[in-house]
Backbone as JSON Lines, residues from 0, in Angstrom:
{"i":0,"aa":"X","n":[-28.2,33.9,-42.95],"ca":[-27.94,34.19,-41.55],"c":[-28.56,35.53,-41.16]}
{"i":1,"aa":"X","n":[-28.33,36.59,-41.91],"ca":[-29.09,38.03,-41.87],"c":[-30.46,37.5,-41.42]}
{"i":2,"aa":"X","n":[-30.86,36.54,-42.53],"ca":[-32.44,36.85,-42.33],"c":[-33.12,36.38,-41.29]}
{"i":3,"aa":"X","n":[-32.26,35.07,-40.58],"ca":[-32.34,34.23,-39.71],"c":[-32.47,35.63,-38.29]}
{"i":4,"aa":"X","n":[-31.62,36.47,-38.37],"ca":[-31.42,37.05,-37.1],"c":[-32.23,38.49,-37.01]}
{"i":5,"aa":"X","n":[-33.12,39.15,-38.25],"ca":[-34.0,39.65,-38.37],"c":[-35.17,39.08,-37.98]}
{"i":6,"aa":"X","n":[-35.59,37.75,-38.42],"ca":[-36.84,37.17,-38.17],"c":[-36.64,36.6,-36.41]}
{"i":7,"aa":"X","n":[-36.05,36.77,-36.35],"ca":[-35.71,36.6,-34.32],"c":[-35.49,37.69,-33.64]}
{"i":8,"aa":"X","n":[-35.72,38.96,-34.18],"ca":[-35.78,40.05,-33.75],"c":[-37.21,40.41,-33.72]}
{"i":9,"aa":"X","n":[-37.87,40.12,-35.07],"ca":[-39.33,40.65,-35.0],"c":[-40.29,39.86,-34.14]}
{"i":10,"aa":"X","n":[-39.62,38.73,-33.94],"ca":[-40.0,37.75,-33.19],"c":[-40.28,37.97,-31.53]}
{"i":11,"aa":"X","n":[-38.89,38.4,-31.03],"ca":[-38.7,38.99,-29.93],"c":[-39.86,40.5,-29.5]}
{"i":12,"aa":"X","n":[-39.54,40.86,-30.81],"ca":[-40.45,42.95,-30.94],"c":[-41.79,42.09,-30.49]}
{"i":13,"aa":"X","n":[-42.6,41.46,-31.29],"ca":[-43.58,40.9,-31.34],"c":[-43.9,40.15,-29.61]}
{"i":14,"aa":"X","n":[-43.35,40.04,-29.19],"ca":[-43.44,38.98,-27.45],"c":[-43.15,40.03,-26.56]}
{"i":15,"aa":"X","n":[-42.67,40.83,-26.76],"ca":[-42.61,42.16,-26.06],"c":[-44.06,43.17,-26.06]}
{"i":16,"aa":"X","n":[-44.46,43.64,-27.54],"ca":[-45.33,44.28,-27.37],"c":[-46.65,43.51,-26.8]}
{"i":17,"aa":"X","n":[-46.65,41.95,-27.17],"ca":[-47.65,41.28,-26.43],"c":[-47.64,41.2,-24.97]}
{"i":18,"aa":"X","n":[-46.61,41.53,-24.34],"ca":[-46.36,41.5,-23.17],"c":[-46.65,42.97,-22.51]}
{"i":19,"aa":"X","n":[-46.35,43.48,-23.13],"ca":[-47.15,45.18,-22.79],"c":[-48.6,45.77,-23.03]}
{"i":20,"aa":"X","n":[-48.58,44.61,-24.19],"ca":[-50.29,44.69,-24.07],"c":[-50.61,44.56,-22.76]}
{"i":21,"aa":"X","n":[-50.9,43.36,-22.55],"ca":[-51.41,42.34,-21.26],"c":[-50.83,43.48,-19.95]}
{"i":22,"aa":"X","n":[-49.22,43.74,-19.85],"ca":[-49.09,44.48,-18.56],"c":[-50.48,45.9,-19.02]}
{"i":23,"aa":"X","n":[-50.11,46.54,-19.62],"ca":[-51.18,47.73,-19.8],"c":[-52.86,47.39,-19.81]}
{"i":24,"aa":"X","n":[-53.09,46.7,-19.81],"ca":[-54.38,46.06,-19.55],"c":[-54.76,45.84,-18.2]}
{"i":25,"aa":"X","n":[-53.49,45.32,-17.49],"ca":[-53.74,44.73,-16.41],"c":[-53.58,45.84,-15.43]}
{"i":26,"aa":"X","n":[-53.06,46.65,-15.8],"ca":[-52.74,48.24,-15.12],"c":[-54.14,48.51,-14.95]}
{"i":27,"aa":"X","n":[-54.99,48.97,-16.6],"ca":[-56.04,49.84,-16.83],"c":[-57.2,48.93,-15.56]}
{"i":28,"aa":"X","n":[-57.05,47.57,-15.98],"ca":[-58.42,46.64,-14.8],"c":[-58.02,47.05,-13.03]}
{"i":29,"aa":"X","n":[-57.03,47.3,-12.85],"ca":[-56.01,47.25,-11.41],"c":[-56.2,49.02,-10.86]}
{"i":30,"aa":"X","n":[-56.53,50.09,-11.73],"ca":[-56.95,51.04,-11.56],"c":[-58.3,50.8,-11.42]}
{"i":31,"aa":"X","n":[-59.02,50.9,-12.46],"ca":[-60.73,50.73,-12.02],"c":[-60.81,50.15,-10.82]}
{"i":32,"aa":"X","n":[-60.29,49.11,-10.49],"ca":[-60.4,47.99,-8.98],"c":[-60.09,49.02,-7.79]}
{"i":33,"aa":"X","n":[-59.47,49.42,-7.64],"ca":[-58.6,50.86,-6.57],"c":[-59.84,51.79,-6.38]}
{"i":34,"aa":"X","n":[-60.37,52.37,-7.56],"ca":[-60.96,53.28,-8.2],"c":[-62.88,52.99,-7.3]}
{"i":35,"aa":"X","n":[-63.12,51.05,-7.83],"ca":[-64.45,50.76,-7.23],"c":[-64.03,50.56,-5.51]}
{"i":36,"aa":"X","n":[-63.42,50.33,-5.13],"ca":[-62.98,49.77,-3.75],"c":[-62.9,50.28,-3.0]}
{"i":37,"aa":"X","n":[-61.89,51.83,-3.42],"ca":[-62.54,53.26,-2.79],"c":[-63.95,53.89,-2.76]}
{"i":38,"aa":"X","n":[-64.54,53.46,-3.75],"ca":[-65.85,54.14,-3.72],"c":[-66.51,53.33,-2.69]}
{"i":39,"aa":"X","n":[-66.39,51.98,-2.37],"ca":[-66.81,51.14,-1.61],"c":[-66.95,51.56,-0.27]}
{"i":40,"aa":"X","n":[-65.2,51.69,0.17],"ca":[-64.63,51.73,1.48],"c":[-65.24,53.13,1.88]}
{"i":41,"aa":"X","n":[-65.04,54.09,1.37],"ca":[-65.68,56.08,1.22],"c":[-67.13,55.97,1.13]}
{"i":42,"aa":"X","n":[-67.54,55.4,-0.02],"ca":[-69.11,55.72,-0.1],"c":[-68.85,56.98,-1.1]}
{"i":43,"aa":"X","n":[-68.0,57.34,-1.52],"ca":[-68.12,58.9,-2.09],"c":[-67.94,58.47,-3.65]}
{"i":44,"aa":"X","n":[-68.08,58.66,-4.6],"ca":[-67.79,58.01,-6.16],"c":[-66.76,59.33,-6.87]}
{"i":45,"aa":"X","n":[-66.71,60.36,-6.25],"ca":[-65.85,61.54,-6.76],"c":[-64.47,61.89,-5.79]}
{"i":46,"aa":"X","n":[-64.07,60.62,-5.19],"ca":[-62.86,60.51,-4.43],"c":[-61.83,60.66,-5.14]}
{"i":47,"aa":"X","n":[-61.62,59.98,-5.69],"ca":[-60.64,60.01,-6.57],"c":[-60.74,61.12,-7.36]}
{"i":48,"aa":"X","n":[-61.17,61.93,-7.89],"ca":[-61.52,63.36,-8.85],"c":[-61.16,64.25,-7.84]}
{"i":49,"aa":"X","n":[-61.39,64.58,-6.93],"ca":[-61.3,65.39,-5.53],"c":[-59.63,65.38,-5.81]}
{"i":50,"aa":"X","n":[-58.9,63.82,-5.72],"ca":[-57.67,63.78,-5.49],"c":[-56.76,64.3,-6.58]}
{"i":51,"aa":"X","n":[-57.06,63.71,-7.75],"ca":[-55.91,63.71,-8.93],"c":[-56.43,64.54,-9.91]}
{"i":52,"aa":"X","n":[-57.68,65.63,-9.79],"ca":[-58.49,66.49,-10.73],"c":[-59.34,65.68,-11.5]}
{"i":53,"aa":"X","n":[-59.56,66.59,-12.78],"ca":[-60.04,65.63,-13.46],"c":[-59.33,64.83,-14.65]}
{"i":54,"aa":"X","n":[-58.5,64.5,-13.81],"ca":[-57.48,63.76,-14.95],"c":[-57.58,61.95,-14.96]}
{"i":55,"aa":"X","n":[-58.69,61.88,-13.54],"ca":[-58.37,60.32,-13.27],"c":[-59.5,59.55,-14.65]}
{"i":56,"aa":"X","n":[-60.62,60.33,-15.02],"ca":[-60.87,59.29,-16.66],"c":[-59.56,58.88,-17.39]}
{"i":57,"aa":"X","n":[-59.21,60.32,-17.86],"ca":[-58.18,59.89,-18.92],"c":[-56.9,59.11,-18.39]}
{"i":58,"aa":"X","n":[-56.7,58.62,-17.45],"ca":[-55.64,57.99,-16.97],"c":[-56.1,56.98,-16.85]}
{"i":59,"aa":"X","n":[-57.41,56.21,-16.39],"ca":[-57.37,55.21,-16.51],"c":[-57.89,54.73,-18.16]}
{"i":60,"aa":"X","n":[-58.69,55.82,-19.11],"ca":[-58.82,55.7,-20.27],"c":[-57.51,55.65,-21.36]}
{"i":61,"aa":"X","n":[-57.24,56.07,-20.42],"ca":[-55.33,56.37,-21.52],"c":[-54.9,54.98,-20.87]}
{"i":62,"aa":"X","n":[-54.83,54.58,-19.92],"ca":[-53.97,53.19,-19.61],"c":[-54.6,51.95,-20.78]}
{"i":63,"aa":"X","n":[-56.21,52.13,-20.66],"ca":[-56.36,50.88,-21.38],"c":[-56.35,51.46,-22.69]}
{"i":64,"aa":"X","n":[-56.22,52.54,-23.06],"ca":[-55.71,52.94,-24.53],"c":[-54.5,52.66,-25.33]}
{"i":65,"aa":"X","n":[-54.08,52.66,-24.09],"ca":[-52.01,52.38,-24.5],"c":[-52.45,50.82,-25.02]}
{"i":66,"aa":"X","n":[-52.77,49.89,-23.77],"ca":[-52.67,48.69,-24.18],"c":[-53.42,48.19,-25.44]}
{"i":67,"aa":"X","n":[-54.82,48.77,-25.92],"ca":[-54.96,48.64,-27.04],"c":[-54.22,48.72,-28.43]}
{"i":68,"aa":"X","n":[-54.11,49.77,-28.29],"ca":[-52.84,50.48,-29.44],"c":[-51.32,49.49,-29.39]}
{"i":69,"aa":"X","n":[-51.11,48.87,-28.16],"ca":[-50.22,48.24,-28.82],"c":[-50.97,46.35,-29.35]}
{"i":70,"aa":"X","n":[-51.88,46.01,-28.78],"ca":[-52.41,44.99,-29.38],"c":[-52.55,45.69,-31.12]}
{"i":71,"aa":"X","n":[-53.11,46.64,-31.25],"ca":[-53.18,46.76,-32.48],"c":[-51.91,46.96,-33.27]}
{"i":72,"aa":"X","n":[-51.1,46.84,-32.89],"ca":[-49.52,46.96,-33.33],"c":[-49.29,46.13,-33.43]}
{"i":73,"aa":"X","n":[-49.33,44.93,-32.71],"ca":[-48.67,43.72,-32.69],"c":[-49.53,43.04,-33.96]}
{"i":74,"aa":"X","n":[-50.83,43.24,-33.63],"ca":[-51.39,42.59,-34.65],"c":[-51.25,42.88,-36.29]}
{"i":75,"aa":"X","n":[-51.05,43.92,-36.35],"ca":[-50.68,44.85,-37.92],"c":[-48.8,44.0,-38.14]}
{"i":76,"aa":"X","n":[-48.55,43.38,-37.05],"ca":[-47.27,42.92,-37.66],"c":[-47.01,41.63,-37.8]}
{"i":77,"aa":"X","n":[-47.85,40.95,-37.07],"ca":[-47.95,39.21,-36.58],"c":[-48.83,39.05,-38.22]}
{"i":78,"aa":"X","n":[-50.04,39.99,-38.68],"ca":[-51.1,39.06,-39.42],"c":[-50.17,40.01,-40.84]}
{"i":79,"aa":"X","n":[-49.3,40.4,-40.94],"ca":[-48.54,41.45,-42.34],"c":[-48.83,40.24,-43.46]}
{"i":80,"aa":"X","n":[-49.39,41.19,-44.37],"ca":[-49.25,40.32,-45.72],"c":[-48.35,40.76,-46.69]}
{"i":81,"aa":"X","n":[-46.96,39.94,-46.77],"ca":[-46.27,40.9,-47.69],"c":[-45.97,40.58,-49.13]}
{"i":82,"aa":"X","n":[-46.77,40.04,-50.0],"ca":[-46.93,39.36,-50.86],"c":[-48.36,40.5,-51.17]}
């Protein structure tokens, strides 16, 4: 029964972080989109830098970073060889 309700936990951990993958992904594509659309609507390509410093790379580099890092999490636990 223990093991039954461990392996439905990692189970759960596992559908979660896949699910944060995908949301954090979909963040990092949903920024760039904002990001080209303004440059569109402005004409200016340093709009956004003007606004948020120069912090808007790493924010949208850190968004799709997060979501990587947890694909790579999920995957280091879904493919575990424990044998």
């Amino acid at each position: 029964r223990e093991s039954r309700s461990f392996c439905q936990a990692w189970y759960v951990f596992c559908w979660a972080l896949l699910i944060s993958l995908a949301s954090q992904c979909a963040a990092g594509v949903a920024l760039s989109r904002v990001h080209a659309r303004a440059v569109d609507y402005l004409g200016d390509r340093r709009v956004f830098s003007r606004v948020v410093g120069g912090s808007w790379p790493l924010l949208t580099g850190g968004t799709f970073g997060v979501g990587l890092g947890l694909g790579l999490c999920s995957a280091l636990i879904v493919f575990d060889d424990p044998g």
